[in-house]
N, C-alpha and C positions, 0 to 999 in steps of 0.2 A: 362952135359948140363941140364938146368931147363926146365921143358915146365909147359908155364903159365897154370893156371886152371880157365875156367870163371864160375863162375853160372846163370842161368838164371832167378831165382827166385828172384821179385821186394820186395823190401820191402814193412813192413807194411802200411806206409805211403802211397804207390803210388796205392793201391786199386781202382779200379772204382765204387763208389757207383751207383747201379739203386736206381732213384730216382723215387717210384709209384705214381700215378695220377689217380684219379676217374677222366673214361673218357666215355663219353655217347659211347654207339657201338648201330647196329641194328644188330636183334640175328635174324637168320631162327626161322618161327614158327614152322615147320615140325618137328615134333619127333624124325624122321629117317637123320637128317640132324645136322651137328653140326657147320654149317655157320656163321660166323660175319664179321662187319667191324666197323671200325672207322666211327665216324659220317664226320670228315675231309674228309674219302676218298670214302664216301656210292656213289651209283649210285643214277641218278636223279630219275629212278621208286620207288629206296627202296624195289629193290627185290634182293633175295639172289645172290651171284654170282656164287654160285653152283648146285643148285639144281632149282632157280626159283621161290620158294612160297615167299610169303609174310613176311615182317620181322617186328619185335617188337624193340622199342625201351631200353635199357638197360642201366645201371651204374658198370661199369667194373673198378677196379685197376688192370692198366695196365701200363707198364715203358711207362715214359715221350719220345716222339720222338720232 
């Protein structure tokens, strides 16, 4: 009796490219903080959503959502 063999490994072809994007984010200004967000998903203050201080705005390559 044979028992089939499968492999899981996709071919070359069927790769998923990330496709990068210069995308604005606001960065925490705080030194001790290493906070951002997408500008799509920022809060209406524009303060960090971990720590609280104020944030800068930034140009980030970041994968395409």
């Amino acid at each position: 009796m044979e028992i089939p063999i499968f492999y899981g490994k996709r071919a070359n072809d069927d790769k998923i490219e990330t496709i990068m994007m210069d995308t604005e984010v606001y960065s925490c200004s705080s030194d001790n903080c290493n906070g951002w967000m997408r500008k799509d998903f920022a809060t209406a203050d524009l303060h960090c959503p971990i720590c609280g201080h104020e944030t800068v705005k930034e140009i980030r390559a970041l994968p395409k959502i």
